[in-house]
N, C-alpha and C positions, 0 to 999 in steps of 0.2 A: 827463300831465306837460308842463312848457313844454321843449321842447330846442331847444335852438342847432347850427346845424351853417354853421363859416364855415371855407371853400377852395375848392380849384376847384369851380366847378360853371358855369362855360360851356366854350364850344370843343370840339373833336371831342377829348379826352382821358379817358384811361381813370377817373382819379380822380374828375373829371366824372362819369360814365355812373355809377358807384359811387355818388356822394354823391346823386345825382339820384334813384335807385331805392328805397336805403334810406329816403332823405327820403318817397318816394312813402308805401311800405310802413308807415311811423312815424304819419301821417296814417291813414291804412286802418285803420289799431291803435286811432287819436282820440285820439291827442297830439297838441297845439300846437306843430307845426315852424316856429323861424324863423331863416332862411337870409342868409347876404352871399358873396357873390362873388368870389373874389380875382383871376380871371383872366379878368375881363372878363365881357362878357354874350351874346356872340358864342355862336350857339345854344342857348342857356338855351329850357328847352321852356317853351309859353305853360301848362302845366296848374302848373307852377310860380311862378308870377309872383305869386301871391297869399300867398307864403311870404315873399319878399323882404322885405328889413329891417334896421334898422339894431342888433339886438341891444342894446338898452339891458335894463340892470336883470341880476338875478341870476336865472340858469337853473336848473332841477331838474336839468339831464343838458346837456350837453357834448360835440357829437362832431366832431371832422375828421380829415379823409382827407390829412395833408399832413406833409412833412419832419420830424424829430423836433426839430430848430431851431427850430422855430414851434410847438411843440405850447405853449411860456411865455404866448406872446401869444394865438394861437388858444382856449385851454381857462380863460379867465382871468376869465369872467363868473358865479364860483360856487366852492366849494372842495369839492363832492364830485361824486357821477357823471362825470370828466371822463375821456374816450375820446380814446383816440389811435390811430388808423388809421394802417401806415407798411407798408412791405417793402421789401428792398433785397435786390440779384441778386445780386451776386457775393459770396462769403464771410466780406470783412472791412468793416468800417463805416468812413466818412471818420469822419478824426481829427477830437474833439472832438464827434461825435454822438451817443454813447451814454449822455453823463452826463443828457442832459436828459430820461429818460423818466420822470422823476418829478414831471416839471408834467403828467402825465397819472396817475389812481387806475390807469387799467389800459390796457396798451398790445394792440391787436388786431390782432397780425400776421393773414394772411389763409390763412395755409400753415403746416405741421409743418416745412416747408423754409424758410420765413421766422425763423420762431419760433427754429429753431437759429441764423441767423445772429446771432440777437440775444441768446440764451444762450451763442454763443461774444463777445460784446462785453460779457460780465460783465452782464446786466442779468438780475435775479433774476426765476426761472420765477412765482414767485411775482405777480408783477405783471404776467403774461401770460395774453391766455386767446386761442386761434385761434378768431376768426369766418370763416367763408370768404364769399367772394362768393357772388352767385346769378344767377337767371336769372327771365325772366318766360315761362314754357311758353306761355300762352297768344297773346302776342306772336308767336311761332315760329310754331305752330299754324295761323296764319292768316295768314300772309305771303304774299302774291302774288309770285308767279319776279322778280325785276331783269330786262327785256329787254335780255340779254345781248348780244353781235354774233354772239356763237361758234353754230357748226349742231353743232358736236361734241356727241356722245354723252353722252359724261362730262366734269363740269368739277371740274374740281380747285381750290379755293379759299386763296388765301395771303389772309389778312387781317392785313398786316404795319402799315398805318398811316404810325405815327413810322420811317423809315429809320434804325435805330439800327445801331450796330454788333453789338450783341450777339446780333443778328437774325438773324446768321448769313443775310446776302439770297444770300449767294455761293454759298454751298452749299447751300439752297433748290435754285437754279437748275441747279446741278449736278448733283444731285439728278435733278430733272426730265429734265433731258438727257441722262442715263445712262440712265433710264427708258423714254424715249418716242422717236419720231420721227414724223417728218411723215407717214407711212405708218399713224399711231396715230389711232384716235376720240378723240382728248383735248385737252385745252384747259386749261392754267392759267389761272387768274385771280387777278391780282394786285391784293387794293384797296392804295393806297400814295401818300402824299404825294410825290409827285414836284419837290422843289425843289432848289437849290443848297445842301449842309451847312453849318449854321447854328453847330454845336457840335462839340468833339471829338469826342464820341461819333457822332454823326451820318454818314451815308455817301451816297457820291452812288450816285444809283441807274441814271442816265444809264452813268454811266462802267463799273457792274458788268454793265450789261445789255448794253453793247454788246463787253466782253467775251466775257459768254456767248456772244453770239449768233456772233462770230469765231470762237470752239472749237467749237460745236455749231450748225454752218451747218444741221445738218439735223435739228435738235428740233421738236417739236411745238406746236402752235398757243400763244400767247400772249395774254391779252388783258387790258389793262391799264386799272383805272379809278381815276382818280388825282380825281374832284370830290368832295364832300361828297354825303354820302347820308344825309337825315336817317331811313330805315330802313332801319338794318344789316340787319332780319332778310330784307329781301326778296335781301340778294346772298345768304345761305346756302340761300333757299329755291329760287335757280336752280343750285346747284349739288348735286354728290354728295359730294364728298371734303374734310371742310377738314382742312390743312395746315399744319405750321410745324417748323422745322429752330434751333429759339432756343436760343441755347446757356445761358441762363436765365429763370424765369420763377416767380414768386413764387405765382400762382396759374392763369394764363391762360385769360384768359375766353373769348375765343374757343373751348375746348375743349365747354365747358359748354353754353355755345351751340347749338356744333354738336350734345350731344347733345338738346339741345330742336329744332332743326331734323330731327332725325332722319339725321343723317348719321355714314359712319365717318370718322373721328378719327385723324391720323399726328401725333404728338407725339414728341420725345423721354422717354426713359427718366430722366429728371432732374427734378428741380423740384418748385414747389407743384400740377401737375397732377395728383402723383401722389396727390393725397390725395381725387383723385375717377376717375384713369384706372385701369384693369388692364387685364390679359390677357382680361377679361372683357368688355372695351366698348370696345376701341381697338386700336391696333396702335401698338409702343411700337420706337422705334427706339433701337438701340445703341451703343454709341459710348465715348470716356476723358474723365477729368479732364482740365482744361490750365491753365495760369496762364493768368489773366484780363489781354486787351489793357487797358494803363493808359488811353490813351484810351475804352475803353468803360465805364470805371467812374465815377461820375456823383460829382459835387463832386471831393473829393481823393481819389487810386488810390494803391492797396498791389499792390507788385511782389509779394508774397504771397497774393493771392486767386486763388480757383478759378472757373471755372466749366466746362462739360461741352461736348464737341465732337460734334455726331451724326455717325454715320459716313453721306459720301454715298452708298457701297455699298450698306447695308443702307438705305436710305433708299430708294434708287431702287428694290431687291426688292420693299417693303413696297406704295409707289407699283403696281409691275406687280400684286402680288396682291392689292391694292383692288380696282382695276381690273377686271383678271381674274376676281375671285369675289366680285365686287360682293354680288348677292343673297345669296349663302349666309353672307358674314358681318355682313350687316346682320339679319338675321335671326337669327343669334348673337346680334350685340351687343347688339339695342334693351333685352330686357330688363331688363339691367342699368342701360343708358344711361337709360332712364324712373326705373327707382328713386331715381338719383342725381339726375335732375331734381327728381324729387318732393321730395326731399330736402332739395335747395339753391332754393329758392322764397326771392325778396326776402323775404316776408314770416315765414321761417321765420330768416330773418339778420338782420332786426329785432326778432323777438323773443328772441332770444337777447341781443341786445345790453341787450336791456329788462328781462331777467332779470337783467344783473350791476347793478345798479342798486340802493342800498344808501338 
């Protein structure tokens, strides 16, 4: 088939890394991928370059990974197969977003946890089918360590990125410092854009860290890498532990990740994680609903939306019994952690997508 796939696909962002992979995988399958850019071309990988295009003429199949606003314009080279990729965190949709899922044949939330936000926005199940993200095992597999600065034992990995608010960076950190002290083998690592907040939602990380650091003079090692790293997989492969305290998350790839790096996994008990984590491959922190801050909710906010607060208590527990019985529950987990990898293969999320295809 000829497929189209026009959105982000440069820059260090998540929808990026998405549209880049499936596009690989869609090729591998021996379709005709051709691609445009919306946000620049700022790290666009060179094995892609030969996809590039200006999309003329009418497509077999139709896919982007972007805003439901844009799905009219985006899906608009063809009147069947057109795919719409979207998620959204917090519970209720900005107003006037949910009439337009019908410039797309079938909209592919990426999570059971997605899919509800978009079954409570009235948009019929009927035109929903969850593809979940994936991962490239073998990528992982053969990652060389990141040479880290830390001599520490155990490194714990936050791969938080975008500084958002919903990131929950605050109590991450609190977290940690309830956790650990300078007397601990341990070492956070923090990857994370360190700039001045560009957007409401956005948070300065300056200002939260030096907080921490005033309450918890005497936490444990930190180590922060704020440049681009054109292989994510070598920070997971220097560390033990990845981490994250997000008080939503539609499917979070970094989870998945970490179970192709072979690492245990601290996630909250919330979200689209859960439709690849359990008690059988993670450790799942606890925590309440809360009304969702209006600045963390992206375009227009509802004083009405949810999202889930992890408790740092049980966070910092969880952190100590990583730690502490490191071996014996990685040795629990992997098996499950592998199934799920196997599982979720890029090319197992293109061919599903290649299946709804009419």
């Amino acid at each position: 088939m000829r497929i189209s796939w026009q959105g982000y696909l440069g820059t260090n962002h998540s929808w990026s890394l998405v549209a880049q992979n499936i596009c690989r995988a869609l090729k591998k399958l021996g379709h005709k991928v051709e691609m445009i850019s919306t946000n620049g071309m700022e790290h666009y990988p060179d094995d892609l370059k030969e996809n590039l295009s200006t999309l003329d003429g009418i497509f077999d199949m139709q896919i982007s990974y972007t805003a439901l606003r844009n799905f009219q314009q985006y899906l608009s080279r063809g009147n069947k197969n057109r795919f719409g990729i979207w998620n959204y965190e917090s519970t209720i949709l900005p107003v006037g977003m949910a009439k337009n899922y019908h410039y797309a044949d079938q909209m592919l939330p990426s999570s059971n946890f997605s899919k509800q936000i978009f079954l409570d926005a009235h948009i019929p199940e009927t035109h929903m089918t969850v593809v979940p993200h994936g991962v490239d095992a073998e990528k992982f597999a053969t990652a060389k360590p990141y040479p880290l600065k830390t001599r520490k034992t155990y490194k714990i990995f936050a791969n938080i990125a975008q500084p958002h608010l919903r990131k929950y960076l605050d109590g991450l950190l609190v977290a940690y410092g309830k956790a650990f002290t300078k007397s601990d083998d341990v070492c956070l690592v923090l990857k994370i854009v360190d700039k001045k907040p560009e957007q409401p939602f956005d948070v300065s990380f300056q200002d939260i860290y030096s907080g921490f650091k005033n309450k918890y003079k005497n936490h444990s090692e930190i180590e922060i890498v704020d440049t681009f790293i054109p292989d994510i997989e070598t920070l997971y492969a220097a560390c033990n532990v990845v981490f994250t305290m997000s008080k939503a998350e539609c499917f979070w790839l970094p989870g998945l990740e970490s179970f192709a790096a072979g690492k245990i996994t601290i996630a909250p008990r919330y979200g689209g994680q859960l439709d690849y984590m359990n008690d059988e491959n993670s450790l799942l922190i606890d925590g309440k609903i809360v009304r969702a801050d209006i600045r963390m909710q992206y375009w227009t906010g509802s004083p009405y939306a949810s999202v889930f607060e992890p408790s740092t208590d049980h966070a910092a527990t969880l952190l100590r019994h990583a730690v502490d019985n490191y071996d014996t529950l990685l040795t629990k987990f992997s098996p499950n952690m592998q199934t799920k990898v196997k599982e979720l293969s890029w090319t197992n999320v293109a061919k599903q997508i290649v299946s709804l295809a009419k």
